[in-house]
C-alpha positions as CSV (number, residue, x, y, z in Angstrom):
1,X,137.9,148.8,101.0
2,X,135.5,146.0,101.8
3,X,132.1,147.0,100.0
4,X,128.7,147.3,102.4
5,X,126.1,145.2,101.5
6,X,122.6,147.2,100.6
7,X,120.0,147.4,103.1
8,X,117.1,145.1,102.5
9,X,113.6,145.4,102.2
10,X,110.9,143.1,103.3
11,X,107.5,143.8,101.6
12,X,104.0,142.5,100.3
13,X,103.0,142.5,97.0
14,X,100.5,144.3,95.3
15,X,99.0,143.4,92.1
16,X,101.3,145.8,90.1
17,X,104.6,143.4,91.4
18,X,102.4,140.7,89.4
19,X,104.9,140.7,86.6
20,X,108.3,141.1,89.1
21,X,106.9,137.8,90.6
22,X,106.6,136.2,87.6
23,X,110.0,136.9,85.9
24,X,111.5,135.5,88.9
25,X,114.0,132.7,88.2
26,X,116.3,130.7,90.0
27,X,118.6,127.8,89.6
28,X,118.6,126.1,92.7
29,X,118.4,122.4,92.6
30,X,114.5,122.2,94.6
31,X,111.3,122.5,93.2
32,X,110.1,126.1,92.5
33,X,106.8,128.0,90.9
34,X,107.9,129.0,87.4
35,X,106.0,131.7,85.0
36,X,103.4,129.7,84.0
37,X,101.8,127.4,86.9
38,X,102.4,131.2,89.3
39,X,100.5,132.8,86.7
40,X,97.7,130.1,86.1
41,X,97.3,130.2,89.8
42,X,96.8,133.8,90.4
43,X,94.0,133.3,88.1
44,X,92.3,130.8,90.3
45,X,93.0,132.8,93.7
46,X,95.5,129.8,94.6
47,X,98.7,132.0,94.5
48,X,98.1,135.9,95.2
49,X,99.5,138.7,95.4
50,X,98.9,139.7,98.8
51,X,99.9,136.0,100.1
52,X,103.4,136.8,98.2
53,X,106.7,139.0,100.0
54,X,109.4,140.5,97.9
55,X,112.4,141.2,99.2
56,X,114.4,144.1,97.5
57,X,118.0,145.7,97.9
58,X,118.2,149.4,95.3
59,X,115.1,148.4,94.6
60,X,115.6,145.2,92.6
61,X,114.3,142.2,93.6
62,X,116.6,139.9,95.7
63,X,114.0,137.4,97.1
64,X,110.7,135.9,96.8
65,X,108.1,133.9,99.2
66,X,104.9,132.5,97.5
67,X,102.5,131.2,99.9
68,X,99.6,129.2,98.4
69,X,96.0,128.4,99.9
70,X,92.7,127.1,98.8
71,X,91.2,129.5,96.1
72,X,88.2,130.0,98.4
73,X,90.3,130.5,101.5
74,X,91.1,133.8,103.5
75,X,94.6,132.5,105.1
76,X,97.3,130.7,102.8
77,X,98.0,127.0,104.0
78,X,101.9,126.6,102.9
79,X,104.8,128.6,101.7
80,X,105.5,126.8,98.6
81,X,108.7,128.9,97.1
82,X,111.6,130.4,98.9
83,X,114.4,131.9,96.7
84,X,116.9,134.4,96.5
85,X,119.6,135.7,94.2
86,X,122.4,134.9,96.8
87,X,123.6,132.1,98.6
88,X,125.5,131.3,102.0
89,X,124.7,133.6,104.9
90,X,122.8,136.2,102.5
91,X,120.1,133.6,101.2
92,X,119.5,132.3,104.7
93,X,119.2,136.0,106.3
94,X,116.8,137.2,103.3
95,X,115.3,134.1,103.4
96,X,114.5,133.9,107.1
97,X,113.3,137.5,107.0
98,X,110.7,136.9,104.3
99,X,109.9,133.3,106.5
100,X,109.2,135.8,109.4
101,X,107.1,138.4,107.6
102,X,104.4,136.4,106.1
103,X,104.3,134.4,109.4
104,X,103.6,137.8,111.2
105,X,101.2,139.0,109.1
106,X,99.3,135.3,108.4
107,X,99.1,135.9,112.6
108,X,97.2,133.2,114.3
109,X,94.9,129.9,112.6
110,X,95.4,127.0,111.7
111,X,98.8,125.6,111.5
112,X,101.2,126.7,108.3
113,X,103.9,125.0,106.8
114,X,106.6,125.2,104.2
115,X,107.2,122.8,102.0
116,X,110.5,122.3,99.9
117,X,110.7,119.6,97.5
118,X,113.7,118.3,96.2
119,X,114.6,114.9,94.2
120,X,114.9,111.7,95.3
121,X,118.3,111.5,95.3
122,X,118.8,115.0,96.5
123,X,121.2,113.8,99.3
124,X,123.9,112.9,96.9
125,X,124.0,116.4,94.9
126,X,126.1,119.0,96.9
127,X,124.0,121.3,95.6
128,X,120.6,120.4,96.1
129,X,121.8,119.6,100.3
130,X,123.1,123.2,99.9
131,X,119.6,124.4,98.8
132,X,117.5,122.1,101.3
133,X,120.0,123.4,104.4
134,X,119.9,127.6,104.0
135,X,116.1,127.2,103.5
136,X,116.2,124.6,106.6
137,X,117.9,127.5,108.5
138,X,116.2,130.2,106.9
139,X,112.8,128.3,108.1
140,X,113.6,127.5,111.8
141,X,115.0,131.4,112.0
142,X,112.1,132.6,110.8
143,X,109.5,131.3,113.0
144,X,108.7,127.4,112.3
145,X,109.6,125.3,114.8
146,X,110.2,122.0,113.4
147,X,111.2,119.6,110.2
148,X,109.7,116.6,109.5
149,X,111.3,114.6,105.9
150,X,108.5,113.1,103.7
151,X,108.8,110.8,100.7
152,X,106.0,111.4,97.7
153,X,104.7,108.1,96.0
154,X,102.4,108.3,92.8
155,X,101.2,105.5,90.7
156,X,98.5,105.9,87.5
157,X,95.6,104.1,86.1
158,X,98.2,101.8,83.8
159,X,100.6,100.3,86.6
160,X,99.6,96.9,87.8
161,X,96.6,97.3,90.7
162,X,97.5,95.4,93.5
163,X,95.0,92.8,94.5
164,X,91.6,93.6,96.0
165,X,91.5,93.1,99.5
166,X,89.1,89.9,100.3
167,X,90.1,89.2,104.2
168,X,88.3,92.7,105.7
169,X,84.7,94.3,104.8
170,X,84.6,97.4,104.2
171,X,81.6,100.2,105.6
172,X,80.4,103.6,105.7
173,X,80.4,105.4,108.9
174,X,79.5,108.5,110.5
175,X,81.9,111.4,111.8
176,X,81.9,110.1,115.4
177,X,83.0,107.2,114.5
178,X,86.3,108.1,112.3
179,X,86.8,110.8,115.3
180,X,87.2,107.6,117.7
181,X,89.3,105.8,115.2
182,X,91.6,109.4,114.8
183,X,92.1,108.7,118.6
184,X,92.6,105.3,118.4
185,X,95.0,104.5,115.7
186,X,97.5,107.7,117.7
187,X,98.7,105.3,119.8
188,X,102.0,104.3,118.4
189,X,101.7,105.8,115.5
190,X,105.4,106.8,113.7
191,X,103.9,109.8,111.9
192,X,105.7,112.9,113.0
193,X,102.8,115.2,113.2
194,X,100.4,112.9,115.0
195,X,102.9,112.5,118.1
196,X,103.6,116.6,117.7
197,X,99.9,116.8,118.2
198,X,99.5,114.7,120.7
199,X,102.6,115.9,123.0
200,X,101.0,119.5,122.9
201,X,97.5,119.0,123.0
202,X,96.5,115.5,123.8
203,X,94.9,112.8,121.8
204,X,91.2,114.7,121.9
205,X,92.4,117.5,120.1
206,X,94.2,115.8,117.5
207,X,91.1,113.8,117.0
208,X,89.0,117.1,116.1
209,X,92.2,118.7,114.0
210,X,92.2,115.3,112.0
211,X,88.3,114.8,111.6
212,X,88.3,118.7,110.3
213,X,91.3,118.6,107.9
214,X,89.8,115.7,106.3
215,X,86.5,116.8,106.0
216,X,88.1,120.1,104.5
217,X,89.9,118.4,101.6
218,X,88.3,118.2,98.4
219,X,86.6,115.0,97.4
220,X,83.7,112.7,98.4
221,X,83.2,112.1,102.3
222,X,81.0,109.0,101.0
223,X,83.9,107.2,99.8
224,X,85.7,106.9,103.5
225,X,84.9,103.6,105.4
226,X,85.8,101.8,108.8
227,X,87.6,98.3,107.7
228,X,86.5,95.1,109.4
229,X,87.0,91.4,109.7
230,X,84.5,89.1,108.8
231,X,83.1,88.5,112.7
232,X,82.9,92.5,112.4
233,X,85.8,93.2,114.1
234,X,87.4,97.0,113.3
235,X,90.8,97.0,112.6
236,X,91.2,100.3,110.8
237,X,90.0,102.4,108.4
238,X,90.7,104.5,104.8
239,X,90.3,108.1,103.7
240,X,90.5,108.1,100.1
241,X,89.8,112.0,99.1
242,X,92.0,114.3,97.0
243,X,94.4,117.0,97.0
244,X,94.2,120.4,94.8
245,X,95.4,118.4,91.8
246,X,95.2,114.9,92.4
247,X,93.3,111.7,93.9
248,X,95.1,110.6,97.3
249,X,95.5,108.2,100.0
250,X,95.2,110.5,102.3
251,X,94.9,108.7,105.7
252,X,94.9,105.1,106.9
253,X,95.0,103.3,109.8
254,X,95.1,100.1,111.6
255,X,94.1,99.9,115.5
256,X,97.2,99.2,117.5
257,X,95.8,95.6,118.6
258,X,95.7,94.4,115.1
259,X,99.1,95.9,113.7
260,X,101.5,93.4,113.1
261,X,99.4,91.1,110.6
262,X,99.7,93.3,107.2
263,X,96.8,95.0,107.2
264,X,98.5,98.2,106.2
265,X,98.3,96.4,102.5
266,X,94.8,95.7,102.7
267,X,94.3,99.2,103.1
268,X,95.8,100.7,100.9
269,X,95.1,98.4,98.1
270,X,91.7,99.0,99.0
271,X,92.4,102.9,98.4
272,X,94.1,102.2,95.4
273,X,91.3,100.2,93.6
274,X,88.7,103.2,94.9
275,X,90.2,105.7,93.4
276,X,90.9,104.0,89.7
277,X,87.3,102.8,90.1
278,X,86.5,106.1,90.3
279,X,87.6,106.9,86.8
280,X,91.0,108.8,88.9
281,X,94.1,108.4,86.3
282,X,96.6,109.4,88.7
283,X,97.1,108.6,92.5
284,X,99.2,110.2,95.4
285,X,100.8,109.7,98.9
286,X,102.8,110.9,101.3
287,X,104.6,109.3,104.2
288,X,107.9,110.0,106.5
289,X,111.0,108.9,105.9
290,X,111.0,107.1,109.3
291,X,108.1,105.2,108.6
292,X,109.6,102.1,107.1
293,X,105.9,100.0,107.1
294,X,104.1,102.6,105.1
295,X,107.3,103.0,102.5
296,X,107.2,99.2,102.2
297,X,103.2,99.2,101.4
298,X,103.2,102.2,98.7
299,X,106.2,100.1,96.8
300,X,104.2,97.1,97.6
301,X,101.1,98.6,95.9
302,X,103.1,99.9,92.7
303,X,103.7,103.7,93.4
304,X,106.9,105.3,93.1
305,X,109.0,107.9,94.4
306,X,108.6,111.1,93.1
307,X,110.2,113.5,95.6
308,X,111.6,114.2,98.9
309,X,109.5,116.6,100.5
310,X,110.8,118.2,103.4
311,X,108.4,120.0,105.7
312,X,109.1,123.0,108.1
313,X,105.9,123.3,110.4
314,X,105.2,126.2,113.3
């Protein structure tokens, strides 16, 4: 007799399921919330109950889908953790169904993601590609729409600084003006998410999304400037502002008729020396696989890979 697999239950949590998030555990080879930072971060209203789905079979626990935000947020930004207890066909139709319930309930807003982060070399450990695909398939069944891959850089306050730009000036501007230079720096751009943008909504609307998002992050809007030669030509600009946990380079840009001359390392060494002048021990980035130019300036500028991050986005 071939035994019947339990039916499967899709729910919120409440507080009470506190604890049955917490003792979750699992040994897949990608990054996941463990006791301690889930349990830290229900305290600041980053992680929270009602942002996390439990999926149950006999009433134990079988899956899990915590979905962080800003602590002063009323609609989570990413689903950070996707597990199960299974594998194969199992993981990726438990996974997909908690993909699909937070989705439905988060309804319509901004944007949401998921986010899976695995080690550099993740593509050479059979099972870490096992990991990345079911939640690849449980993402794209469950509502999102597309994958973009992303490599993390980091450097600290010890590794060498690169040197301090001295062919562009750098200036303060107001939010017009970093609108126009969203719009400008679109063309030809080999980010992922800036084409998706444009293709569906045109270059306007990216314009506003981008001026908002970065307004939104935490940081100082004071420290972004427009970069120019010294006859006062623009030829890009730098947002240096922060995520939840650490300072970042967070955008940069060179206009399309002045790409091709390295500017790209003026930039972001400019960035770089910002945000250590600032007292900031420890620095981020992110960039897409497929953007060779950026890869080469975060190695250029001393960061290193930390992780693969591969985004599912609606």
């Amino acid at each position: 007799m071939t035994p019947t697999t339990p039916p499967t239950r899709i729910r919120r949590a409440t507080p009470d399921d506190v604890p049955a998030l917490t003792r979750w555990t699992s040994d897949d080879p990608v990054a996941r919330i463990d006791a301690d930072r889930l349990t830290a971060e229900l305290r600041t209203g980053n992680y929270r109950p009602e942002w996390s789905w439990l999926a149950e079979q006999q009433g134990r626990p079988v899956g899990r889908a915590l979905w962080w935000g800003r602590s002063d947020g009323d609609r989570p930004v990413t689903l950070d953790c996707l597990s199960t207890s299974t594998g194969g066909p199992a993981a990726v139709e438990i996974g997909a169904a908690l993909v699909r319930a937070g989705l439905d309930a988060f309804g319509a807003g901004a944007p949401l993601e998921f986010i899976v982060d695995a080690a550099p070399t993740w593509a050479s450990d059979p099972a870490a590609v096992e990991a990345v695909r079911w939640r690849h398939e449980a993402a794209h069944l469950g509502g999102f729409t597309r994958t973009t891959e992303r490599v993390s850089f980091a450097r600290t306050a010890t590794d060498a600084k690169p040197p301090r730009p001295t062919r562009l000036r750098f200036a303060p501007a107001d939010d017009e003006t970093f609108r126009a230079l969203f719009a400008a720096v679109a063309t030809g751009s080999l980010d992922a998410h800036t084409n998706d943008v444009v293709a569906r909504d045109g270059i306007d609307a990216l314009a506003d999304d981008d001026l908002d998002f970065y307004r939104s992050l935490p940081g100082d809007r004071q420290a972004w400037r427009t970069a120019h030669l010294p006859d006062g030509t623009t030829v890009g600009f730098i947002i240096p502002t922060r995520t939840a946990y650490d300072a970042s380079i967070s955008y940069l840009g060179v206009v399309p008729e002045h790409r091709g001359h390295g500017y790209v390392h003026d930039l972001l060494a400019e960035m770089t020396h910002v945000h250590h002048d600032d007292g900031q021990a420890r620095i981020v980035g992110t960039t897409d696989a497929a953007n060779t130019p950026m890869r080469a300036a975060f190695e250029r500028a001393g960061f290193t890979v930390t992780r693969v991050r591969i985004v599912h986005a609606q």
